[in-house]
Backbone as CSV, one residue per row, in Angstrom:
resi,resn,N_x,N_y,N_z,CA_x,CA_y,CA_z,C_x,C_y,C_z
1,UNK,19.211,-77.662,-16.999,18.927,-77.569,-18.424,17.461,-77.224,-18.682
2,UNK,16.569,-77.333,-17.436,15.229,-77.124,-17.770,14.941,-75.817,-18.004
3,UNK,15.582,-75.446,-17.553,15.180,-73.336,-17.843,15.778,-73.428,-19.312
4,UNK,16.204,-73.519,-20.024,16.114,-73.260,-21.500,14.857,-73.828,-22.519
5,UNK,14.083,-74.850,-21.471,12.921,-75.216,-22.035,11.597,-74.428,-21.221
6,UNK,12.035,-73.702,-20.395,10.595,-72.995,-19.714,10.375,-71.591,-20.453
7,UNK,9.276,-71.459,-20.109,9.123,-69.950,-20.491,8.273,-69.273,-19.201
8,UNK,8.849,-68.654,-18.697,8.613,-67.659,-17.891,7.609,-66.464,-18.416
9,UNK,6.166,-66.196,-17.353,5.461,-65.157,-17.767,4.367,-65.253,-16.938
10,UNK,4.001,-64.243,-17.205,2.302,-63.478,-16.324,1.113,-64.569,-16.520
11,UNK,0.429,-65.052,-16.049,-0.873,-65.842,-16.598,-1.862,-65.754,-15.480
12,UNK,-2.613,-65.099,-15.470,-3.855,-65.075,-14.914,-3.819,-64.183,-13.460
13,UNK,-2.587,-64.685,-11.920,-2.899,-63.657,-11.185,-1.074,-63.881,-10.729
14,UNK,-0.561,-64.320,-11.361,1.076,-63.750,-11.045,1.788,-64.672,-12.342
15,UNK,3.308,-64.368,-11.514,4.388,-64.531,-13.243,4.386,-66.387,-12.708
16,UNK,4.317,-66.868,-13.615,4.312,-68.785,-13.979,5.632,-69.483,-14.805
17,UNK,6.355,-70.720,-14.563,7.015,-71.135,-15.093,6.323,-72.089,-15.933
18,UNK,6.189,-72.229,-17.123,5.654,-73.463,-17.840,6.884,-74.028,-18.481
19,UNK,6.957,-75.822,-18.276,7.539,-76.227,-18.903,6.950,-77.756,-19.319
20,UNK,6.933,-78.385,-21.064,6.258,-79.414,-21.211,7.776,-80.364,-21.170
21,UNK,7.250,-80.711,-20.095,8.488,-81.905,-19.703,8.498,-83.323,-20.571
22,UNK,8.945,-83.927,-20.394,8.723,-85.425,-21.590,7.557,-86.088,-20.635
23,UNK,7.260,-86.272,-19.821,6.189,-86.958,-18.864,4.349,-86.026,-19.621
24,UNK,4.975,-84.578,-19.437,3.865,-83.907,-19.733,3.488,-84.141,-20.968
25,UNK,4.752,-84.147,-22.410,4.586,-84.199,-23.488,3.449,-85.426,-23.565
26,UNK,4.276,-86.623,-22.948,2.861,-87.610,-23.498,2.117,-87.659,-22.968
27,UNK,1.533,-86.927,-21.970,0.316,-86.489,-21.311,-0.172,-85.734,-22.211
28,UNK,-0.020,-84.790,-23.204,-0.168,-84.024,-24.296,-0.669,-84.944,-25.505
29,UNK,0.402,-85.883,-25.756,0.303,-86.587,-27.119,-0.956,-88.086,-26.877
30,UNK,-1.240,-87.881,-25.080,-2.185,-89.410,-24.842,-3.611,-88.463,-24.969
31,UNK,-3.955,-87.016,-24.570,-5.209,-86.397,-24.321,-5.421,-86.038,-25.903
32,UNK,-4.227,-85.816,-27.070,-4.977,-85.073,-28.565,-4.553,-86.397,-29.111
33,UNK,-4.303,-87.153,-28.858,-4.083,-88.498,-30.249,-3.340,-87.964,-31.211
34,UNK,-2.190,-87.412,-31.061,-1.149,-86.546,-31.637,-0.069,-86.628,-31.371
35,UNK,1.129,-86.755,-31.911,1.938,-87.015,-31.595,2.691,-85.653,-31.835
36,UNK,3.648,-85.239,-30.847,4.280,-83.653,-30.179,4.829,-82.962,-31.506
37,UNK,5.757,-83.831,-32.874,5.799,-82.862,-34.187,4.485,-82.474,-34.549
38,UNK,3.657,-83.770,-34.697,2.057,-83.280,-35.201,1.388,-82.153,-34.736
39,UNK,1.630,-81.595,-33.800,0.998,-81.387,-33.108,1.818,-79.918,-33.019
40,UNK,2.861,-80.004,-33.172,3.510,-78.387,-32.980,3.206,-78.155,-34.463
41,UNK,3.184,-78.598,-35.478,3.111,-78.170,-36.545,1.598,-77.690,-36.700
42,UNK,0.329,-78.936,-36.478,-0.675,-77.885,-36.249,-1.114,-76.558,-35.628
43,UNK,-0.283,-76.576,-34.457,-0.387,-75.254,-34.025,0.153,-74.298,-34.819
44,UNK,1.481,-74.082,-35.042,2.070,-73.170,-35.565,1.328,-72.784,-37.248
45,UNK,0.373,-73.792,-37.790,-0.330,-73.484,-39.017,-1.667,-73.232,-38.420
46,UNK,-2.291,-73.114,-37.389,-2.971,-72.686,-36.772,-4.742,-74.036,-37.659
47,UNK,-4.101,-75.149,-36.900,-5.277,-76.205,-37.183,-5.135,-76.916,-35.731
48,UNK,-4.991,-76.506,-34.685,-5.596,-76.964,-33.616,-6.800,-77.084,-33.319
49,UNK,-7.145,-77.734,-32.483,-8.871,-78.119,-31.421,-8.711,-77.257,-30.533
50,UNK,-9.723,-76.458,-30.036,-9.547,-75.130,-29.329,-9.138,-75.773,-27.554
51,UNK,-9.433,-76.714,-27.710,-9.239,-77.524,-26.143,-7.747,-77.610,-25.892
52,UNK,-6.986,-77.474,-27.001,-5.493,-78.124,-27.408,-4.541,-77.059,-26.213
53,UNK,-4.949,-76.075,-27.056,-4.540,-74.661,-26.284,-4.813,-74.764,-24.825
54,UNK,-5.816,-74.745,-24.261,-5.145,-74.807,-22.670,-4.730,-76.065,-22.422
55,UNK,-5.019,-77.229,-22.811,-3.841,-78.154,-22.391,-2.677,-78.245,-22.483
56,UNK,-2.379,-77.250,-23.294,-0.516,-77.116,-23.156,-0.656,-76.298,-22.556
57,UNK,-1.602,-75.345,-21.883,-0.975,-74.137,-20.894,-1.147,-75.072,-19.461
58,UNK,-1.968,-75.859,-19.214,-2.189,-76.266,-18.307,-1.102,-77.528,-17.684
59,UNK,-0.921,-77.877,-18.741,0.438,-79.244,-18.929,2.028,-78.657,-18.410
60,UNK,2.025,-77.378,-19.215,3.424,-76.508,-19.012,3.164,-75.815,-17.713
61,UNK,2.253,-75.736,-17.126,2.097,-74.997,-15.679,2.700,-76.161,-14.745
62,UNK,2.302,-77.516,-14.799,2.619,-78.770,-14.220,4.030,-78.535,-14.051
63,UNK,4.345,-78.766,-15.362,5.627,-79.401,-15.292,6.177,-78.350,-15.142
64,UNK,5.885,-77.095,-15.235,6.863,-76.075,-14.413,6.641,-76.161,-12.832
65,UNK,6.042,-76.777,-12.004,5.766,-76.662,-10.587,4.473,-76.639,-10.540
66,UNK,3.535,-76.034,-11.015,2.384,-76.036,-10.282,1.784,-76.969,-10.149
67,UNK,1.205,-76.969,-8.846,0.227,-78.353,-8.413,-1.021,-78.400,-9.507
68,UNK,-1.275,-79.820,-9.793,-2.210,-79.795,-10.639,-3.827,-79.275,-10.682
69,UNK,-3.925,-79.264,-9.191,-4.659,-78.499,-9.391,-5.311,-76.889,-9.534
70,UNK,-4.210,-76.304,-9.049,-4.242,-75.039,-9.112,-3.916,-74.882,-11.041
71,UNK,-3.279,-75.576,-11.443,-3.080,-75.757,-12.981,-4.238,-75.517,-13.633
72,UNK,-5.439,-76.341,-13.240,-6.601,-76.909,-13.265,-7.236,-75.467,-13.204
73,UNK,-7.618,-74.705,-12.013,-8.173,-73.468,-12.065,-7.742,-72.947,-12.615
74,UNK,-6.193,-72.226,-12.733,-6.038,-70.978,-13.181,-6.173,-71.391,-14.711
75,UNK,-6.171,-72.141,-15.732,-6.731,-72.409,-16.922,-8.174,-72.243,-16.943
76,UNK,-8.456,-72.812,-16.290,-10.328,-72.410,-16.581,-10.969,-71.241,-16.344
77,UNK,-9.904,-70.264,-15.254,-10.490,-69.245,-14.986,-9.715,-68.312,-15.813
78,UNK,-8.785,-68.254,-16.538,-8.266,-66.977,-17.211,-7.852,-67.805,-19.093
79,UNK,-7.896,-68.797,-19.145,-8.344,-69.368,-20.718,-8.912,-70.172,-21.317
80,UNK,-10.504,-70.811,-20.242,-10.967,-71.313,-21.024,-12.167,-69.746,-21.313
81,UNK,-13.216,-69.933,-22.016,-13.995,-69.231,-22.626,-13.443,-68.007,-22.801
82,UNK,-12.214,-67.818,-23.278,-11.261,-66.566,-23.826,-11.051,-66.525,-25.059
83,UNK,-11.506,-65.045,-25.535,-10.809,-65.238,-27.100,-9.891,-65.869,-27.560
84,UNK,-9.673,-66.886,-28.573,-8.055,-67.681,-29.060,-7.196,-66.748,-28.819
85,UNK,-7.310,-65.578,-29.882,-6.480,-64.758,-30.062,-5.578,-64.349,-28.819
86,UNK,-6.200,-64.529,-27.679,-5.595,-64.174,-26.560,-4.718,-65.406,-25.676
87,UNK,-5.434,-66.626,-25.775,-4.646,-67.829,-25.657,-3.593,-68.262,-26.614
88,UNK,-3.656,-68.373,-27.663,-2.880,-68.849,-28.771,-1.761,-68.321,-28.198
89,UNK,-1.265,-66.962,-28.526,0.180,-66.764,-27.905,0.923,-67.264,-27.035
90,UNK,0.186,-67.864,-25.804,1.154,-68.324,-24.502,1.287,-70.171,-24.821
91,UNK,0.085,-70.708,-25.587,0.227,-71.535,-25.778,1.616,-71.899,-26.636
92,UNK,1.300,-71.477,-27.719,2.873,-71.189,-28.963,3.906,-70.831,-28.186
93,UNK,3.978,-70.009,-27.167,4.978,-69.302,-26.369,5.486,-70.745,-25.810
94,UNK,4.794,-71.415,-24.599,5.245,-72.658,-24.092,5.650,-73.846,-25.323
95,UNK,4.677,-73.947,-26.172,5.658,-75.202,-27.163,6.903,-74.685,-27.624
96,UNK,6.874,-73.393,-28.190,8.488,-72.837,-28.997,9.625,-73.594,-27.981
97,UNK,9.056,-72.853,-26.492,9.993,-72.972,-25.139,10.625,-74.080,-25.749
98,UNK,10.078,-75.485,-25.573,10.097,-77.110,-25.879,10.948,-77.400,-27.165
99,UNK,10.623,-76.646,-28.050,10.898,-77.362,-29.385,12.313,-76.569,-29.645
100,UNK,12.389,-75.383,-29.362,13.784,-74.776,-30.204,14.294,-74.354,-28.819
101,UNK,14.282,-74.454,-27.601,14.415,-73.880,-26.133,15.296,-72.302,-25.853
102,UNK,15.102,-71.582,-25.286,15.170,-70.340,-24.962,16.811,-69.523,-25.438
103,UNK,16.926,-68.462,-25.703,18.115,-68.552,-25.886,18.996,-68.355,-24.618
104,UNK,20.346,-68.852,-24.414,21.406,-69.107,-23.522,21.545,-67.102,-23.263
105,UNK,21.469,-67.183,-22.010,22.120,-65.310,-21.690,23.162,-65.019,-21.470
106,UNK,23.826,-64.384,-22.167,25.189,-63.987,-22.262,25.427,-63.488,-21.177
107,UNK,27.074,-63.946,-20.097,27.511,-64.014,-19.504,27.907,-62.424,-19.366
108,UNK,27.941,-61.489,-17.989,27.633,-60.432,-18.037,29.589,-60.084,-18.045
């Protein structure tokens, strides 16, 4: 069931599974003092803390597999000191994953 909550994609030097698992979520909701509606809703009205954004890229890298620390680099090296404009998307991309989850692929 977890692949309808991941989102699959390119980030920094190959394709990444991010998924904010319920472990990650309150790893999410213990680092912004936010709780995960609060908190998708700020994003999506675009009143986040610019820190917010790679912690859900970095959180959804986790809980898709990656070791935390490689999580750890490839966030700092391809979104921290990056235009929003260029983070915001994957961030939103990984919460949507979470909140409304991917659509089901029709059976060929």
């Amino acid at each position: 069931m977890s692949d309808r909550i991941t989102h699959v994609t390119f980030f920094g030097d190959a394709t990444h599974n991010f998924t904010l698992t319920d472990p990650m979520i309150a790893e999410l909701e213990r680092l912004t003092a936010t709780g995960i509606g609060a908190l998708y809703f700020r994003v999506i009205n675009m009143q986040f803390n610019a820190d917010t954004l790679g912690e859900i890229i970095r959180l959804g890298l986790i809980g898709g597999g990656t070791d935390p620390e490689t999580a750890k680099r490839l966030v700092d090296t391809y979104a921290r000191n990056r235009p929003l404009a260029e983070v915001f998307p994957l961030a939103l991309d990984v919460l949507d994953a979470r909140w409304t989850g991917k659509p089901q692929e029709a059976a060929a």
